[in-house]
Structure formats: C-alpha cells, structure tokens
C-alpha positions in Angstrom: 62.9 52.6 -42.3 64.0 55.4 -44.6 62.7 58.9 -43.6 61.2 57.9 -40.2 62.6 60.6 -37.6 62.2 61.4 -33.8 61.6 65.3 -32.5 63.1 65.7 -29.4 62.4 69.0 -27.6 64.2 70.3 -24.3 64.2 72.7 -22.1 67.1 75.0 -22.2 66.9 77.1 -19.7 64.9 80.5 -20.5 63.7 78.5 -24.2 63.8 75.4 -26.0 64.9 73.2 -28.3 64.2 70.6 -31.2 66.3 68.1 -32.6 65.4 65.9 -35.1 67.4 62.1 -35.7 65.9 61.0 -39.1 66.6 57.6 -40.5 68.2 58.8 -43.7 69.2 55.9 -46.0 67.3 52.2 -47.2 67.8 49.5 -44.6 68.0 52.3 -41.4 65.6 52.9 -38.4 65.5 55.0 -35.2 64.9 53.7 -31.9 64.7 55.5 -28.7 65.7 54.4 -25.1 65.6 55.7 -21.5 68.0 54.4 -19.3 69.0 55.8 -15.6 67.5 59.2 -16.2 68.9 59.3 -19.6 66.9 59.9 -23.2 68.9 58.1 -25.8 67.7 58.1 -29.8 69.8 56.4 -32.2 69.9 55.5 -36.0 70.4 52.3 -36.6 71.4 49.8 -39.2 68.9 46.8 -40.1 70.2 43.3 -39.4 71.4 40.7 -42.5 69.3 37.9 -43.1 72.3 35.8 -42.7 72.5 37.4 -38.7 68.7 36.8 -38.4 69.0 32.7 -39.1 71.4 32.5 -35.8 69.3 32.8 -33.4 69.0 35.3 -30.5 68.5 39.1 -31.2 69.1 40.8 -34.3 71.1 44.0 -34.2 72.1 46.5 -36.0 75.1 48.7 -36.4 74.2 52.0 -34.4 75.3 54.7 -37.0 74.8 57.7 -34.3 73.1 58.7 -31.3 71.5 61.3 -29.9 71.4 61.5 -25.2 69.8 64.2 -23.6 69.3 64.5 -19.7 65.5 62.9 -19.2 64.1 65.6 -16.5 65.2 68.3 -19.3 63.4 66.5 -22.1 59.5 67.9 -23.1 58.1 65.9 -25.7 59.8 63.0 -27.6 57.7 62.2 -30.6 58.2 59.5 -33.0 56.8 59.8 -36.6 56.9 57.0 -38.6 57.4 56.9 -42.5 53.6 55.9 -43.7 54.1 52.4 -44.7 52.7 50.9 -48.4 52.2 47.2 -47.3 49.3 48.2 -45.7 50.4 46.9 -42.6 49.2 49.9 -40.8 45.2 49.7 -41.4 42.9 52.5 -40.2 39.9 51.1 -38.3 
C-alpha cells in the first residue's frame, strides 16, 4: 500500500549503502524476492477486481525493481505503512 518502503543496505567495499524502494502512489506495494543469490525488491501494481474473478494468481504490473548481489546485501528491512482497519492488532 501507499508509503510502505524497503531499506536495503550493502556493503560497498570500505562503506555502505542504503536504498530505499517506497510504494509511492494508491493501489502500489513492495515485494521482495531472493532468487539464485540474487536480492530482488520491486514496486508493484495491485491487481483489478476484474483479474481477481479469473482464477489463478493475481498480479500486478511491476512498475520498477531494485537487484543487488545477495552475499553483499546486510540488512533488508521491510516497514510497512501502519494500517487503519485494524487488521494489525497488538496483543
């Protein structure tokens, strides 16, 4: 959803690095991957109802993507947008 973002930090030799891939419009989220030593975080579009009623998976459009080498990545850390449904409930 809107505003949800992923920090990526890698090493870069003698320092690091963050990036950041932030779901930045309504209807977007960020998903993250790792595939054959790869680290792969991409923004993505959310389905339309109409694709949901066929059947099988919904997906998005990918709108960009973000691969890094997965022995140089530190810390990945997802932090989701605080949701007002209260589907998140605190114990």
């Amino acid at each position: 959803m809107k505003g949800d973002r992923v920090e990526i930090v890698v090493d870069a030799g003698d320092t690091t690095r963050t990036y950041e891939v932030i779901a930045s419009r309504a209807g977007r989220r960020v998903e993250t991957a790792v595939r054959r030593g790869v680290v792969e975080v991409s923004e993505v579009t959310l389905p339309h109802a109409r694709l949901r009623s066929r059947g099988g998976t919904p997906i998005g459009s990918v709108v960009r993507t973000a691969r890094f080498m997965a022995n140089r990545v530190l810390a990945l850390v997802e932090q989701p947008v605080p949701r007002e449904d209260g589907s998140e409930r605190t114990a």
